[in-house]
C-alpha positions in Angstrom: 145.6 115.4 69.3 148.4 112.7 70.3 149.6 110.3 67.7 150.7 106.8 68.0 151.9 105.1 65.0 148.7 105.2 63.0 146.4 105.7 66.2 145.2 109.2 66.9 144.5 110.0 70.4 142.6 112.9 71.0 142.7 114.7 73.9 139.6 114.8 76.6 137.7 117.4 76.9 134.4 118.4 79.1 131.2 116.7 77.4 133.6 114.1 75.8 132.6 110.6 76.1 134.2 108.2 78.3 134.0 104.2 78.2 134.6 102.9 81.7 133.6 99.1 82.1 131.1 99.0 78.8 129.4 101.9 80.8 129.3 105.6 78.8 130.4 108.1 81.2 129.6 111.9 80.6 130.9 114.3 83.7 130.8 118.4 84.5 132.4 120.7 86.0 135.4 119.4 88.9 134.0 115.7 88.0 134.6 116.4 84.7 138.3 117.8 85.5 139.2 114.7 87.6 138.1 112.1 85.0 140.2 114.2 81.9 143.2 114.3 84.3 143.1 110.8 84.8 141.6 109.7 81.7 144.4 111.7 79.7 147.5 110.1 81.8 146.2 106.8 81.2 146.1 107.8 77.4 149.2 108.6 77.5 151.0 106.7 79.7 149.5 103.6 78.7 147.7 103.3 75.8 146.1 105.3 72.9 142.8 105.3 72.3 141.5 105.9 68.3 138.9 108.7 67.8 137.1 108.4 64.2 136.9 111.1 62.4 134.7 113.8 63.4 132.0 115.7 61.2 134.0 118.2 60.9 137.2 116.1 59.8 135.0 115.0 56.7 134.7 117.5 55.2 136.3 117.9 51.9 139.6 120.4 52.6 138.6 122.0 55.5 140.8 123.1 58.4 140.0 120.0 60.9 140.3 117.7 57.7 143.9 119.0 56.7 145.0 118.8 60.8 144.2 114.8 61.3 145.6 113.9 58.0 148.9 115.4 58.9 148.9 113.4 62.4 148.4 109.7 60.0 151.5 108.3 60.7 152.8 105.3 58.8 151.4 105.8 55.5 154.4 105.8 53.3 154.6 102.8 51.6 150.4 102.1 52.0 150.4 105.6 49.5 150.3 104.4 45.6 150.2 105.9 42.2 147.0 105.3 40.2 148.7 103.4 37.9 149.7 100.5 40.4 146.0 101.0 42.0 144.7 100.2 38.8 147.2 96.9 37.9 146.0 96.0 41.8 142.2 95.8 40.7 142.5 94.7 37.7 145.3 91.7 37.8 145.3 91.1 41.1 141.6 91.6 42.7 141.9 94.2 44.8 138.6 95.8 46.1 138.6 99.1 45.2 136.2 101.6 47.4 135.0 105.3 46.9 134.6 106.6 50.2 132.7 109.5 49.3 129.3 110.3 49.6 127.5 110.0 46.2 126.8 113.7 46.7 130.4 114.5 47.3 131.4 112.6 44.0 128.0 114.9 42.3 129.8 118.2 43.2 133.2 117.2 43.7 134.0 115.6 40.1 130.7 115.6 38.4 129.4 112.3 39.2 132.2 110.6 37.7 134.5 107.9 39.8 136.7 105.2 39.7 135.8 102.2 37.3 134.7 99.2 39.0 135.0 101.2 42.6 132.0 100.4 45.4 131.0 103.9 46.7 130.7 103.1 50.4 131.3 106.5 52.4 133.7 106.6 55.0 130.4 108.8 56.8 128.7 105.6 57.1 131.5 103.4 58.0 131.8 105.7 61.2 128.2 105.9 62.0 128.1 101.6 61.8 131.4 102.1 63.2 132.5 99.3 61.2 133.7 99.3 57.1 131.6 97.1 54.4 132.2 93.4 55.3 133.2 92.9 51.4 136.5 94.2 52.9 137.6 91.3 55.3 140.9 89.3 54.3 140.8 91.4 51.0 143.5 93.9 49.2 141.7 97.4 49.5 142.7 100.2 47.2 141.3 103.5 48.8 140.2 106.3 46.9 138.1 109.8 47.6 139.1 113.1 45.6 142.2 114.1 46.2 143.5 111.6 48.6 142.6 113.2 52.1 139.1 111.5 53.0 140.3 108.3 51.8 144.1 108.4 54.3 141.4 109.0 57.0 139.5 105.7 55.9 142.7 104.3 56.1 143.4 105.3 59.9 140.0 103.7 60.1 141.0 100.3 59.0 143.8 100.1 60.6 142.0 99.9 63.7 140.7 96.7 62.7 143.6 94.2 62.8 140.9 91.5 63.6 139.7 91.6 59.5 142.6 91.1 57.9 142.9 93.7 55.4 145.6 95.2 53.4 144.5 98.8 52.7 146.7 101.4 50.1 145.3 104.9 49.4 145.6 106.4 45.8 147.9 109.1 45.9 146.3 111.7 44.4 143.1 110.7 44.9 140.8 110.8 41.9 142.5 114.0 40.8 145.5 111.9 39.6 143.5 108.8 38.5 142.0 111.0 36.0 145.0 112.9 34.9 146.3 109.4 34.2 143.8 108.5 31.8 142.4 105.5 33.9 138.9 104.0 33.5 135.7 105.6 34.9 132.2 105.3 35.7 129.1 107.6 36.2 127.6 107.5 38.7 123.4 108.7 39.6 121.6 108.2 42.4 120.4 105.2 41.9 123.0 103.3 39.7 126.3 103.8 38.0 127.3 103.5 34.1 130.5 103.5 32.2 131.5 106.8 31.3 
C-alpha cells in the first residue's frame, strides 16, 4: 500500500475492482495483468486513489488494522488529549462520534462510551460510503477504543474536502478518556444512559 499525504493507495491486484468511465471493470488472467500494470502506473504517476478500509482493517488490533494505521500520514496535530476533546464538546460544540459498533463498545469497554458521543460505526460509514450528514461544516472529535478505528475514520473524512469538516482523533482512544476521569454513558441496544 502507497501513501500520499493522508491518501492510501493500495495496490491492484487480480479480482480488484476497477472504475473506468463510471463503468466497474473486473479482469482475469493476462487482461487482468495489463489493466494492474497500467492501472498501477497511473496510480502512481499521477494520482492516488483512497481505498476504505477493508473488513479486515476494522477489526479491533488485528494485523491489517495496525498496517493502515501506520501508513495515515498527517495526523499530528489532528491527534488530541481527552482533556481538550472534552473542552471542544463541551465549550465549543464539537460533534463528538463513537465509531464503533455498539457490539464493539458491549465487549470492548462494557457498554460504556463517551458522554454525549453519537455511536455511528465507521462499518456503516463505508458501506454508505459516506459519514452521518450531522458532520458537514462541523468540528468532529473522533473517538473508538484505543484510538486506531477512529485515525482510520479520520483517513475517511479526509477524503471529503467537499463537507467541510474539521476532524481530531482522541489520543488514546476511550482507554485514556477514561483514565482521565471524563464523563460517560451506557449504552444498550436500544438507548443510552448516564453512567
Amino acid at each position: 500500500m502507497a501513501v500520499l499525504g493522508s491518501r492510501c493507495c493500495q495496490p491492484l491486484r487480480p479480482g480488484f475492482p476497477l472504475w473506468r468511465h463510471g463503468r466497474l471493470l473486473r479482469a482475469s488472467g493476462v487482461a487482468a495483468a495489463v489493466m494492474l500494470v497500467l492501472a498501477s502506473s497511473l496510480c502512481i504517476s499521477q494520482q492516488l486513489v483512497y481505498v476504505p478500509p477493508s473488513k479486515a482493517e476494522l477489526v479491533h488490533k488485528s494485523d491489517a488494522m495496525m498496517t493502515r494505521v501506520k501508513q495515515v500520514a498527517d495526523l499530528e496535530d489532528k491527534l488530541i488529549p481527552p482533556e481538550t476533546a472534552y473542552k471542544f464538546v463541551e465549550k465549543g460544540g464539537a460533534l463528538l462520534i463513537d465509531v464503533r459498533t455498539k457490539l464493539q463498545i458491549m465487549g470492548q469497554s462494557k457498554g460504556i462510551t463517551f458522554a454525549s458521543a453519537l455511536v455511528n460505526p465507521l462499518d456503516k460509514w463505508i458501506t454508505d460510503g459516506v459519514p452521518p450528514s450531522s458532520v458537514q461544516g462541523r468540528t468532529v472529535i473522533l473517538g473508538c477504543t484505543s484510538g486506531l478505528k477512529s485515525t482510520l475514520a479520520w483517513e475517511f473524512l479526509q477524503e471529503l474536502d467537499d463537507l467541510d469538516i474539521d476532524a481530531y482523533v482522541i489520543d488514546g482512544g476511550f482507554e485514556a478518556w477514561r483514565t482521565a476521569g471524563l464523563p460517560t454513558d451506557l449504552v444498550y441496544l436500544g438507548s443510552r444512559r448516564s453512567a
